[in-house]
N, C-alpha and C positions, 0 to 999 in steps of 0.2 A: 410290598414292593411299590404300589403305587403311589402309598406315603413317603414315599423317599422321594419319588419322583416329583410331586408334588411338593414338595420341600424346597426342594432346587429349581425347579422353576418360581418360584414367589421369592428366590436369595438373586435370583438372574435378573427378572423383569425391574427391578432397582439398578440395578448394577447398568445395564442397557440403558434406563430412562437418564442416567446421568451421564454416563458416553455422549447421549443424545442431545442433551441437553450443552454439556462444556463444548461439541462441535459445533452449535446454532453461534455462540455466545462467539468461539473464536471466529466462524463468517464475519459474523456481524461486526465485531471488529475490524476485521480484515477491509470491510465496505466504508466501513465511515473514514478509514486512513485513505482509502484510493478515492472518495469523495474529497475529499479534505485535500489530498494532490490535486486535483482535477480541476476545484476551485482555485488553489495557490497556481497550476499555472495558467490556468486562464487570466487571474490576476497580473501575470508577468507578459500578457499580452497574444499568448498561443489561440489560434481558434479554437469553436470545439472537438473537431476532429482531430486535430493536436495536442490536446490536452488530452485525449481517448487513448489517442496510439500510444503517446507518452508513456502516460499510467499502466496501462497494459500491459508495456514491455516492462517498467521497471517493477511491476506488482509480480510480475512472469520471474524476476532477476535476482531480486532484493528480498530480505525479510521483513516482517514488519518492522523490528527493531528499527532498520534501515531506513522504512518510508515514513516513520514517526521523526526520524531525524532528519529527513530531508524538509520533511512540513516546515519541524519547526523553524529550520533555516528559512526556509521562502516565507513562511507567515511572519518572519521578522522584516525579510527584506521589502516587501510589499509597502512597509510604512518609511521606507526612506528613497523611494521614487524612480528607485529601480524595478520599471518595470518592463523590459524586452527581453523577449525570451532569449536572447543571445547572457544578459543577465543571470539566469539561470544556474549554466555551469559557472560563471564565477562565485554566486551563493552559496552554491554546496563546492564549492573547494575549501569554503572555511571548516569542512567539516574532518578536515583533512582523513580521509579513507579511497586509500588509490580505489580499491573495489568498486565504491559508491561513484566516486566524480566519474571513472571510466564506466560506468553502466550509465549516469546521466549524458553522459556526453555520445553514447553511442547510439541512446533512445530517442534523443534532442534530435541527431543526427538524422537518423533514419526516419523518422515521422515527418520532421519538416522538411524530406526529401521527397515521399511519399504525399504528402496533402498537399 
């Protein structure tokens, strides 16, 4: 009996270390995109507590899918001198997704009402 037992915990503690492991992996992702936002809109002129609330709400909102395509909108627009946060929602409407520009624009809203 105890060989069985011992069986299945040595098929388990693998099984758990990779759980353990693919969730660190998708954090860490998850950190570098809302760093990456946080930069991009500080780039567009937000303070940092504006770019915090920002992020937050739309990290709170959005999937990653969502905030890898808002970057890369703002990371584009940052090299053509649009840089006021007012800026902003008009960059991601190029990304045409009612979902996304209304979550930007509600985030925008409320944080630079708040700061």
């Amino acid at each position: 009996m105890r060989l069985i037992l011992d069986q299945k915990e040595s098929a388990v503690k693998p099984a758990l270390k990779s759980i353990s492991l693919a969730s660190i992996a998708l954090l860490v992702g998850c950190a570098s995109a809302s760093g990456e936002l946080r930069k991009n809109l500080r780039a567009y002129g937000m303070s940092k507590s504006e770019a915090k609330c920002v992020t937050r709400e739309l990290v709170d909102d959005l999937d990653g899918r969502e905030i890898k395509s808002i970057n890369r909108i703002l990371g584009a627009g940052r090299s053509d001198g649009t840089t006021r946060p007012s800026q902003v929602i008009v960059a991601v409407r190029e990304l045409d997704d009612p979902r996304v520009i209304r979550s930007v624009a509600l985030a925008n809203a409320g944080c630079l009402l708040l700061n």
